[in-house]
Structure formats: structure tokens, C-alpha cells
C-alpha angles and dihedrals in degrees: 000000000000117000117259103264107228123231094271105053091054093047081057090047098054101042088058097050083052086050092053094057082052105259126138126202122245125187115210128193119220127190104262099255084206090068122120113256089020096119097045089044087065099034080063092052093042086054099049089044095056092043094052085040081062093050107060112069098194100053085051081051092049092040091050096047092047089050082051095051082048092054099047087042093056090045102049078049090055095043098050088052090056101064 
């Protein structure tokens, strides 16, 4: 019987198997949602980015044409499943 490979050895295995589809790994860094302050951080930027949102009349035009197309779109898709 074949000895137990350890963790490792598997995690190498693997990563080489992902590099040989051509794949490459990345390591990213996020802000720690668990932070102090981090909620009301985002609640700021979520503000200034819905006032400035308001703000601007052609992207509500462009938002709302786009949620009408979506909507046309969805319905021409029911409706052909209905038939």
C-alpha cells in the first residue's frame, strides 16, 4: 500500500494540475469586514454614491432604459415559454 500523501503534497498537486490548464494563482487583499468602523465606512460611500447617483439625470435615463429593455427582454422569454 502507498503511503498517505500529506496536505501539502496534495495542495502541490493540485496547484500544479491548475497551472497546467494554464491558470496562475493571485492573492488579493480585501478590507476585514469585521473592522471597527467598517459598516459605517460603507454606509458613507454608499451615500455619496447615491447622492451623486441622484445627481446625474442621464445616467437615471440610461438606468431606467436599460431596467425597461430587461423587462421586454424577460417578457418576450415568458411568453415564448408559454407557447
Amino acid at each position: 500500500m502507498a503511503p498517505a500523501s500529506t496536505s501539502a503534497q496534495r495542495v502541490e498537486k493540485r496547484r500544479a494540475a491548475l497551472r497546467a490548464q494554464g491558470l496562475r494563482p493571485v492573492q488579493i487583499w480585501v478590507p476585514d469586514t469585521r473592522a471597527p468602523g467598517f459598516a459605517e465606512e460603507c454606509a458613507r460611500q454608499a451615500a455619496i454614491v447615491n447622492e451623486a447617483n441622484r445627481a446625474d439625470h442621464e445616467l437615471m435615463e440610461f438606468m431606467d432604459a436599460a431596467a425597461a429593455d430587461l423587462v421586454e427582454h424577460l417578457d418576450a422569454l415568458e411568453a415564448g415559454h408559454k407557447e
